[in-house]
C-alpha positions as CSV (number, residue, x, y, z in Angstrom):
1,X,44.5,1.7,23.2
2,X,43.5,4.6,21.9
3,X,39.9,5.9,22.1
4,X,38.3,6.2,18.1
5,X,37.5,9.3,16.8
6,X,34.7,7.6,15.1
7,X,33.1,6.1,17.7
8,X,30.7,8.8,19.8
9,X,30.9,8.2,23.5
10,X,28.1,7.9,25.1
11,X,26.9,9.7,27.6
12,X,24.8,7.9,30.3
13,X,21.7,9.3,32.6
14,X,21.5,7.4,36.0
15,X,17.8,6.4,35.4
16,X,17.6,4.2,38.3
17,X,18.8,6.5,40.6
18,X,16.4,9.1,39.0
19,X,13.2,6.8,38.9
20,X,14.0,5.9,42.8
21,X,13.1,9.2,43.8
22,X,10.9,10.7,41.6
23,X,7.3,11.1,41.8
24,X,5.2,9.9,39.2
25,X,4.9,13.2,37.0
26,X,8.0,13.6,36.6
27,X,8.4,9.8,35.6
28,X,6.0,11.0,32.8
29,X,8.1,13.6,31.8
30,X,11.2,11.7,31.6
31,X,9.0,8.8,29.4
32,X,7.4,12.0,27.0
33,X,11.5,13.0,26.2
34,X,12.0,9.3,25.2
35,X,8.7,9.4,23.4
36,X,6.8,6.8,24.8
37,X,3.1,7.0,23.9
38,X,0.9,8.3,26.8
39,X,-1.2,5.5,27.1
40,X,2.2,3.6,27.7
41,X,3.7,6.1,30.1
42,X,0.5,5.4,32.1
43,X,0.8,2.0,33.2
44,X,5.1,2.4,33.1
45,X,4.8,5.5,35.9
46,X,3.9,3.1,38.8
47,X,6.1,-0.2,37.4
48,X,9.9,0.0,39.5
49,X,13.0,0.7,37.0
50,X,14.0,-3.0,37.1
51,X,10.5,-3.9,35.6
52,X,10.6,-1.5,32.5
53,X,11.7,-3.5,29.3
54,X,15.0,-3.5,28.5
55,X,15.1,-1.8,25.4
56,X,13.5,1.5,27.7
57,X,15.7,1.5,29.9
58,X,18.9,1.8,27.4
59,X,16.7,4.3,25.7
60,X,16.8,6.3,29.1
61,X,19.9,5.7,29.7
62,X,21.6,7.0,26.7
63,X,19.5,9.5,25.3
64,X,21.5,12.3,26.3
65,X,18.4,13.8,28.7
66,X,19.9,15.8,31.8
67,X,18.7,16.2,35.3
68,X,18.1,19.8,34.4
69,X,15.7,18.6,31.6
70,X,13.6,16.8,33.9
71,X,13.2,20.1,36.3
């Protein structure tokens, strides 16, 4: 099967590798590109990957952000 032309593929970010070993600023960082609200990105810097909602974690995944970003 042939890939679509209309469908965009999308690129992935490897979040949970990322949030393993990251400190908590750069969590922030990485939550302020996905524009969570601060007094969200608060109480989500400390909470493991696994525990951030679902819909977050696609949103991390897919948006596109690259390691270099997060720098």
């Amino acid at each position: 099967m042939k890939p679509s032309k209309y469908l965009p593929k999308i690129g992935t970010f490897d979040g949970a590798g990322f949030w393993k070993k990251a400190y908590a600023h750069q969590r922030g960082k990485l939550l302020r590109l996905v524009k969570v609200p601060d007094d969200q990105i608060k109480i989500l810097v400390n909470k493991t990957y696994p525990e951030l909602p679902p819909p977050l974690r696609y949103e991390i995944e897919t948006s596109g952000i690259k390691q270099k970003d997060l720098d």
